[in-house]
C-alpha positions in Angstrom: 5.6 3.4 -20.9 8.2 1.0 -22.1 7.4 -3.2 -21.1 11.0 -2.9 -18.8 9.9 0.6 -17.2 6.6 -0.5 -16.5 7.9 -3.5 -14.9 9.6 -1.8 -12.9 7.5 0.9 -12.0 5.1 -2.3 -10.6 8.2 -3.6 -9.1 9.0 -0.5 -6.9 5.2 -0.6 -6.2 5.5 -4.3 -4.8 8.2 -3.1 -3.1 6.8 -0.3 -0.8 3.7 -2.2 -0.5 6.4 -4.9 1.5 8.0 -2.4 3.6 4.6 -0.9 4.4 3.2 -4.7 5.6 6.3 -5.3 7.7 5.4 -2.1 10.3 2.1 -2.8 11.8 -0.7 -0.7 11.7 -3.4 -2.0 13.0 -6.3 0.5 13.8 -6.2 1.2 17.3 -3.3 -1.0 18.6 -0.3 -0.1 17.1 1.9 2.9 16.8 1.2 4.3 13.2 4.8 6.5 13.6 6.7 3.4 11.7 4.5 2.9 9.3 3.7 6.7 8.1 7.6 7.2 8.4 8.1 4.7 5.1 5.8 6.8 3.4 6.9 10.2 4.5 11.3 8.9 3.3 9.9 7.4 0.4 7.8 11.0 -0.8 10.8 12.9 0.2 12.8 11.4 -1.7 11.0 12.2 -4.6 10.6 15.7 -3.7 6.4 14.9 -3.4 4.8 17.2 -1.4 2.8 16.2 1.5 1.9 17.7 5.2 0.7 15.5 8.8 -2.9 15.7 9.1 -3.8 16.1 13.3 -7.0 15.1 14.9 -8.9 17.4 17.5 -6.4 16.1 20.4 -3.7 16.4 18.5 -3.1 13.0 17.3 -1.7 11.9 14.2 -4.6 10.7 11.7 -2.8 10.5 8.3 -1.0 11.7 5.9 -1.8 14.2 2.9 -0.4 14.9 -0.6 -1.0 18.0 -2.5 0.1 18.0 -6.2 -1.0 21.8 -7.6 -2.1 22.1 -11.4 -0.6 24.8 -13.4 -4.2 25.5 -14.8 -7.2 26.5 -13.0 -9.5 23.8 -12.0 -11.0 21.3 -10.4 -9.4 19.0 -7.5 -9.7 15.3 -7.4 -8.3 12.8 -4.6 -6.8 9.4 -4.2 -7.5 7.6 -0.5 -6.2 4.7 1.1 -5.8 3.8 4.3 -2.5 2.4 6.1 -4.2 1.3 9.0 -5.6 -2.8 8.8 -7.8 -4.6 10.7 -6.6 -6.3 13.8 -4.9 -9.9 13.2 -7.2 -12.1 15.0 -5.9 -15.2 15.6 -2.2 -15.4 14.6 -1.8 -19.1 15.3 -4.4 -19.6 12.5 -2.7 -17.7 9.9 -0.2 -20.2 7.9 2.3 -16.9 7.3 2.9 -14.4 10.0 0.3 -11.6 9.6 3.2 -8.8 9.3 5.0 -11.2 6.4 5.1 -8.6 3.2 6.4 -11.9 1.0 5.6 -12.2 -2.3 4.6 -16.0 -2.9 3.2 -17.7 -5.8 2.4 -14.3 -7.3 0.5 -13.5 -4.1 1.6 -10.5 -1.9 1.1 -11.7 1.9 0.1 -10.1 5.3 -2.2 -7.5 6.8 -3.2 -4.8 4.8 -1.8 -6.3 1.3 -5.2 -6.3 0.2 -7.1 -3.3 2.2 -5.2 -1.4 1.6 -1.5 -0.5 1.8 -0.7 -2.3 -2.2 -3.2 0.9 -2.9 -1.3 3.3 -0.7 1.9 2.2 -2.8 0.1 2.4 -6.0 -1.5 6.0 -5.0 2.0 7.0 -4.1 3.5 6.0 -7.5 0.8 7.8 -9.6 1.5 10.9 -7.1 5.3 10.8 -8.3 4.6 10.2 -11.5 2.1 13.2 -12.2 5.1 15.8 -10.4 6.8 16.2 -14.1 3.7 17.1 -15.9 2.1 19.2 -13.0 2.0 22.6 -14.7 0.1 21.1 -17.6 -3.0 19.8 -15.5 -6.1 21.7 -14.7 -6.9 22.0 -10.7 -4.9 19.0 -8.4 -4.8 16.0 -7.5 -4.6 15.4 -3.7 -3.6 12.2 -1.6 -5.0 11.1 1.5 -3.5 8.2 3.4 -5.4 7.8 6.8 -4.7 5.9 9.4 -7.7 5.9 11.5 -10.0 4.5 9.2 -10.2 1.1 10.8 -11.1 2.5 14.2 -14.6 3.8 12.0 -13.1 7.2 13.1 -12.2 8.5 9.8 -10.0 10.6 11.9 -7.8 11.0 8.6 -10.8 12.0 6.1 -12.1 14.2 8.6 -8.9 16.2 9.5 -8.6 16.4 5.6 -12.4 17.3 5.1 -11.9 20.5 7.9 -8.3 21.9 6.7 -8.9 25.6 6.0 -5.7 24.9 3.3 -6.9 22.5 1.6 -9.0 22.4 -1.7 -11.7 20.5 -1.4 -12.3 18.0 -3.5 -14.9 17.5 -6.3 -14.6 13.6 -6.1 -13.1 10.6 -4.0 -11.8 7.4 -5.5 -11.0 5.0 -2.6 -8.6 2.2 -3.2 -10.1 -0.9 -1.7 -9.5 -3.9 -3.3 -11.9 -6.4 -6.0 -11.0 -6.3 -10.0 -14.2 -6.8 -11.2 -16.5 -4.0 -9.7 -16.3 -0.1 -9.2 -18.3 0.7 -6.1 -20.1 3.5 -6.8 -22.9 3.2 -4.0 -23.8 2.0 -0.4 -26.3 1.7 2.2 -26.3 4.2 4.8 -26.5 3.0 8.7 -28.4 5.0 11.8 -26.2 3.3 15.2 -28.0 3.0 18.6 -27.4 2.1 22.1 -30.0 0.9 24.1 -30.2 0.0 27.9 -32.8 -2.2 29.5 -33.8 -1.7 33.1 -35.0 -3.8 35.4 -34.9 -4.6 39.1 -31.9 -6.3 40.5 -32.2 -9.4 42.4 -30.7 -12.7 43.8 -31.1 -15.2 41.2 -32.1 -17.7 44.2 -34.8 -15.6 45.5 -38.5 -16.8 45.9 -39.7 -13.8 44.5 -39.8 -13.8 40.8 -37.9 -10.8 38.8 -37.9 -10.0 35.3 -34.0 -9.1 34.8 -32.7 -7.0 32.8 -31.0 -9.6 30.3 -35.0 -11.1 29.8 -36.2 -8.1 28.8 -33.2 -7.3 26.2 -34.0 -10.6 24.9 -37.8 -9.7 24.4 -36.1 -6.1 23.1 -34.2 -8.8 20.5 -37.2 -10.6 19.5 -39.3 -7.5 18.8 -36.4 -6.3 16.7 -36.0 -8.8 15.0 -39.8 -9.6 13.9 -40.1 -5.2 12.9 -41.1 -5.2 9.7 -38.3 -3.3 7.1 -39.3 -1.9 3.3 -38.1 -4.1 0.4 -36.2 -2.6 -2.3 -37.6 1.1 -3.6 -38.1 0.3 -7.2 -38.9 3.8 -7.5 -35.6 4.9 -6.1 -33.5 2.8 -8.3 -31.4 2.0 -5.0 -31.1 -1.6 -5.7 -30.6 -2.8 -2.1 -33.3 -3.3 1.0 -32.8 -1.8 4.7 -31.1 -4.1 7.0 -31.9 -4.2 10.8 -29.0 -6.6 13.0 -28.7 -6.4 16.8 -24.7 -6.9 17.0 -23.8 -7.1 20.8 -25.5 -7.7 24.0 -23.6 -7.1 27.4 -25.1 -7.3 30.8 -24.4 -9.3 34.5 -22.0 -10.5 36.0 -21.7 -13.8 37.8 -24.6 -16.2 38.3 -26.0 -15.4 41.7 -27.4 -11.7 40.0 -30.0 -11.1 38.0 -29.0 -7.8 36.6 -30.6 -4.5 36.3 -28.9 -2.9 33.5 -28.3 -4.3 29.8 -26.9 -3.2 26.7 -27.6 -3.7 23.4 -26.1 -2.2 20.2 -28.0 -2.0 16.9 -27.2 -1.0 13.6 -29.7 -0.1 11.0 -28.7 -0.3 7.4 -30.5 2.8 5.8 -31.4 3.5 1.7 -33.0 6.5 0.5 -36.6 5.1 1.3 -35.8 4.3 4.8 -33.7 7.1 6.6 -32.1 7.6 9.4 -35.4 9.1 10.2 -37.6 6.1 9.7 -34.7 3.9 11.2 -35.0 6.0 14.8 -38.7 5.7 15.1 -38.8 1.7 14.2 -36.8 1.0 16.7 -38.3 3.4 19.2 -41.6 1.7 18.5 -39.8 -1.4 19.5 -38.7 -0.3 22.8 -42.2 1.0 23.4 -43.5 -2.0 23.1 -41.4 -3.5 25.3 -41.7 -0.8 28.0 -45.4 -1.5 27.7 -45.5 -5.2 27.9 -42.7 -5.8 30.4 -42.7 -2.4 32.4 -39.7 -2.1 34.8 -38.8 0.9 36.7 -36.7 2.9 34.1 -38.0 3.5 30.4 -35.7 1.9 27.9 -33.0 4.7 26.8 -32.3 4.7 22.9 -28.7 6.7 22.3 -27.9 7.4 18.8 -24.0 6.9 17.6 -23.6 7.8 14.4 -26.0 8.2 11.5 -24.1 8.3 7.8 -26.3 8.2 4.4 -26.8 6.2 1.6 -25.2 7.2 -1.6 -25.1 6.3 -5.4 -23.8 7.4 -8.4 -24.7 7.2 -11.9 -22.4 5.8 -14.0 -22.0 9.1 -15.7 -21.5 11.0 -12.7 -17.7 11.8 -11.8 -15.2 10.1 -10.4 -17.1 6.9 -11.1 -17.4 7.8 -15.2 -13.9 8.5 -15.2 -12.4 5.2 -13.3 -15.4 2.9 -15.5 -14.4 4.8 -18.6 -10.3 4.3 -18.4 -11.3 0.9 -16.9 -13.4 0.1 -20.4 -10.4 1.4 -22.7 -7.7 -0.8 -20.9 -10.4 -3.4 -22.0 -11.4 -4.8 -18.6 -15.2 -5.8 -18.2 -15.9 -3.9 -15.1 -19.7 -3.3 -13.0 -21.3 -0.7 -10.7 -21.9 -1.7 -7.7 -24.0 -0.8 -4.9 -22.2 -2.0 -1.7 -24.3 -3.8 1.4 -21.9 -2.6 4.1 -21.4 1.0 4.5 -18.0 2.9 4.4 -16.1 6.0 3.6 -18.0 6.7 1.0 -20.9 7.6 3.0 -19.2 10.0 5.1 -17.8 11.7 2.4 -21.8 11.6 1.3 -22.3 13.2 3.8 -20.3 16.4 2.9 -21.6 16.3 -0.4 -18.5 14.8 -2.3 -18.9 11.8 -4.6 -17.1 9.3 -4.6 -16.2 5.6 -5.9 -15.1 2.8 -3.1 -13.3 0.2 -4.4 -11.4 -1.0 -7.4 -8.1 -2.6 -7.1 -6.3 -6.3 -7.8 -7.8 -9.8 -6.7 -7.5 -10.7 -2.8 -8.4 -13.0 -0.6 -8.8 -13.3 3.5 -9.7 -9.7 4.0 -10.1 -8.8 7.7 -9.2 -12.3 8.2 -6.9 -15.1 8.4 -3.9 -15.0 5.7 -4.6 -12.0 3.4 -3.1 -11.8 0.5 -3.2 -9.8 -3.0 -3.2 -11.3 -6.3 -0.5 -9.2 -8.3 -0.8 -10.3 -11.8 -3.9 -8.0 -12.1 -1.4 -5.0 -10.5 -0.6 -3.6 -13.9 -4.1 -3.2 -15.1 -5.4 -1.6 -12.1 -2.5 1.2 -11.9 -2.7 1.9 -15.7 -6.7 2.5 -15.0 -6.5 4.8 -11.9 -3.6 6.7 -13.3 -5.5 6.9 -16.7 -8.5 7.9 -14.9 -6.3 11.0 -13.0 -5.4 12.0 -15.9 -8.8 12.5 -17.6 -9.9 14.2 -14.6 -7.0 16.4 -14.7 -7.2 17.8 -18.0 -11.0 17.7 -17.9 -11.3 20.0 -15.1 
């Protein structure tokens, strides 16, 4: 590609990534019509094929492109989300959250980083493989999901259960960081647990042990169970993590309540399961229940349980986006990722995948995020060299 065409290739990218900022998306708040309607002119107006994907009720979850090989083979797919994060505090930001400017070099506003500058990207790469579709081997498909920031994965799972569509031999997810290819995460087991306990009037003369005291005993014993270090043996370079995130209980002052909630989430490796993650903190409550009866046990409710993953760096899709990364001469690492994410579900079903490779950002899921756009040409030379391979590989 010629210096002017691939400037403005990047240019039209910068472009859609704007448009896409400017309707708001944010998981669970906003209406995602606006935004997926940018994306569903702009592919037919290049003649790019793509269907709605529908959740169980009916809802719409995303968006998916389907690009057919003229060869047998493998399929391979491309996910981003167009759904953000929420915007917090708007009167913190210094540019208003839905701005889509470019300043400085920097592309500003919800979702310029995680992840609609990939969704445009994505898109691009989409239109550009339609002229030489009938010399690749399998397909390359596209998923753009907007339920993703809900923890839903509404999008991925639609995608995952359509009886049409091929399923994929590898994911490469577009989240954003130029120096590292996720190719790994920690898995998480999710619990709810209530405390019981008599109620009471918080001026009686009789002493009660509420609710809320015996959650924060629960908290205590949590906190002191004692978790596995890193599995040497494993080669999972990253220790189980155990962090009691909310606590909700009473009302008032004049109460001491009989109910409280805590959630907890267990961050799970391949030496310490979902499994092992259950029974510590079953043990915990136990303890509790034992040392500070009441008249209800403690009830532990599972949410959601998603495994760890990893791939070698030989192991496709990660070889492929390391390799192309390599040749456009870019010092780029594996990673194994503390937090969890789509990766895992996808795990889960068996597919590999990478999670994240993209431009520079800053503010992410916070105040004034923004992506770096020098680094855009690199990173879209690297995915789309990286298709390619797949493609004729397959």
């Amino acid at each position: 590609m010629s210096e002017n065409l691939q400037q403005a290739r990047m240019a039209s990218v910068i472009e859609l990534a704007q448009e896409l900022i400017r309707r708001p998306s944010r998981g669970g708040i906003d209406n995602y019509g606006p935004v997926l309607g940018v994306l569903e002119d702009w592919l037919n107006d290049r003649a790019v094929p793509h269907r709605r994907l529908y959740g169980d009720a009916g809802e719409l979850v995303g968006l998916l492109v389907e690009i057919s090989g003229g060869r047998p083979g493998q399929w391979w797919t491309l996910d981003a989300c167009v759904d953000t994060a929420p915007y917090g505090d708007e009167n913190a930001w210094s540019f208003p959250p839905a701005s889509g400017d470019v300043v400085d070099g920097w592309l500003l506003g919800r979702g310029a980083a995680d992840s609609k500058l990939a969704v445009a990207m994505f898109c691009h790469i989409a239109d550009d493989l339609m002229p030489r579709a009938a010399d690749l081997n399998g397909g390359l498909a596209m998923l753009l999901d907007v339920d993703e920031h809900t923890g839903g994965f509404g999008g991925a799972r639609a995608y995952l259960a359509d009886p049409r569509a091929a399923r994929p031999a590898g994911v490469m997810i577009g989240y954003p960081g130029l120096d590292e290819v996720v190719v790994g995460g920690r898995g998480l087991w999710r619990a709810t647990l209530a405390v019981h306990a008599p109620s009471g009037h918080s001026g009686s003369s009789k002493t009660v042990v509420g609710a809320i005291t015996r959650a924060a005993h629960l908290v205590r014993l949590l906190d002191e169970a004692e978790l596995p270090g890193v599995d040497g043996a494993s080669g999972f370079p990253l220790p189980p993590k155990l962090s009691v995130t909310s606590v909700h209980g009473g009302q008032g002052f004049s109460v001491t309540p009989d109910r409280c909630e805590l959630n907890v989430d267990v961050r799970t490796t391949p030496g310490f399961d979902a499994h092992d993650a259950e029974t510590l903190v079953r043990k915990a409550v136990a303890e509790l229940d034992a040392e500070l009866p009441a008249p209800a046990s403690t009830e532990v409710t599972p949410v959601a349980a998603w495994p760890p993953f990893r791939l070698a760096e030989d192991e496709q899709p990660a070889a492929a986006l390391l390799g192309a990364a390599a040749e456009m001469g870019l010092a780029v690492k594996a990673k194994t990722a503390g937090p969890s994410n789509i990766g895992n579900l996808l795990a889960g079903e068996g597919i590999p995948a990478t999670a994240g490779f993209g431009v520079p950002y800053e503010g992410l899921h916070g105040i004034d995020e923004r992506a770096h756009l020098a680094e855009l040409p690199q990173v879209y030379a690297v995915y789309q060299r990286a298709v390619l391979n797949l493609l004729k590989a397959g």
